[in-house]
N, C-alpha and C positions, 0 to 999 in steps of 0.2 A: 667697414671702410667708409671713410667721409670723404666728401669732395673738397677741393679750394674752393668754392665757392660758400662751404658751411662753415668752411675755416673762415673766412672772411665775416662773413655775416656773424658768426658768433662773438668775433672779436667787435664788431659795429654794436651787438646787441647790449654787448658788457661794457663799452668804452674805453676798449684799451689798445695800446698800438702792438705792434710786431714785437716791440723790444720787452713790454710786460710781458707776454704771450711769453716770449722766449725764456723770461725771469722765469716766469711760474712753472713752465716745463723744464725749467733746468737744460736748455737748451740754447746754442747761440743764433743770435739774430740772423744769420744767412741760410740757418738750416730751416727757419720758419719763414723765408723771403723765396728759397726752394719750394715749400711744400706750397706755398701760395701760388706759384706762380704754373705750378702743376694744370695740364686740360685735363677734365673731370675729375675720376679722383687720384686723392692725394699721394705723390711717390714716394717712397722714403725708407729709409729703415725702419723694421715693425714697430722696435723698441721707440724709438725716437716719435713716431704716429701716436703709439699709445701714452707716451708721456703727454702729447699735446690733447688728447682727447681727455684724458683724468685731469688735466691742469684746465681745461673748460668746464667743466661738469662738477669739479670743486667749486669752479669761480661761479657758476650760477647759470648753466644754460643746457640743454636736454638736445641731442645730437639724434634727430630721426631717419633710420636708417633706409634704406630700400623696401618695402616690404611690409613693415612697419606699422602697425594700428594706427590710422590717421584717419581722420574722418576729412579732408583736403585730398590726401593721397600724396606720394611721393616723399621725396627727401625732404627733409625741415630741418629748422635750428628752432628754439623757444627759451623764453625765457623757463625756468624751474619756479614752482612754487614755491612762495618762504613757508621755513618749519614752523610751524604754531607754534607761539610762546609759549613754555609754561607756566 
């Protein structure tokens, strides 16, 4: 589970607004204007949650969970390493 708060920051991290989000998840722009607007975390249909979390993690940023190996602690967003050329 992510909160709005990672939904947001992931989307700041990557530069993109509500309505890419929405493109990329295959999803429309009200239903990611819902999930944002969510206290703690994110409501929604599961389906619809996990489209938006695979359409981040495609786009380039690592969703850390509750629990989660951090050496900070807590929930995070990060950017993802790039793949080494080959």
């Amino acid at each position: 589970m992510i909160t709005s708060q990672q939904m947001r920051a992931a989307r700041a991290l990557l530069g993109i607004d509500q309505k890419t989000l929405a493109e990329l998840a295959d999803l429309s722009v009200p239903t990611i204007q819902r999930m944002e607007a969510s206290a703690g975390n994110v409501r929604g249909v599961v389906d619809s949650l996990t489209k938006v979390i695979e359409a981040l993690e495609l786009a380039g940023v690592e969703l850390i969970g509750e629990g989660a190996p951090s050496t900070a602690g807590g929930r995070g967003v990060r950017l993802k390493s790039p793949l080494p050329k080959p």
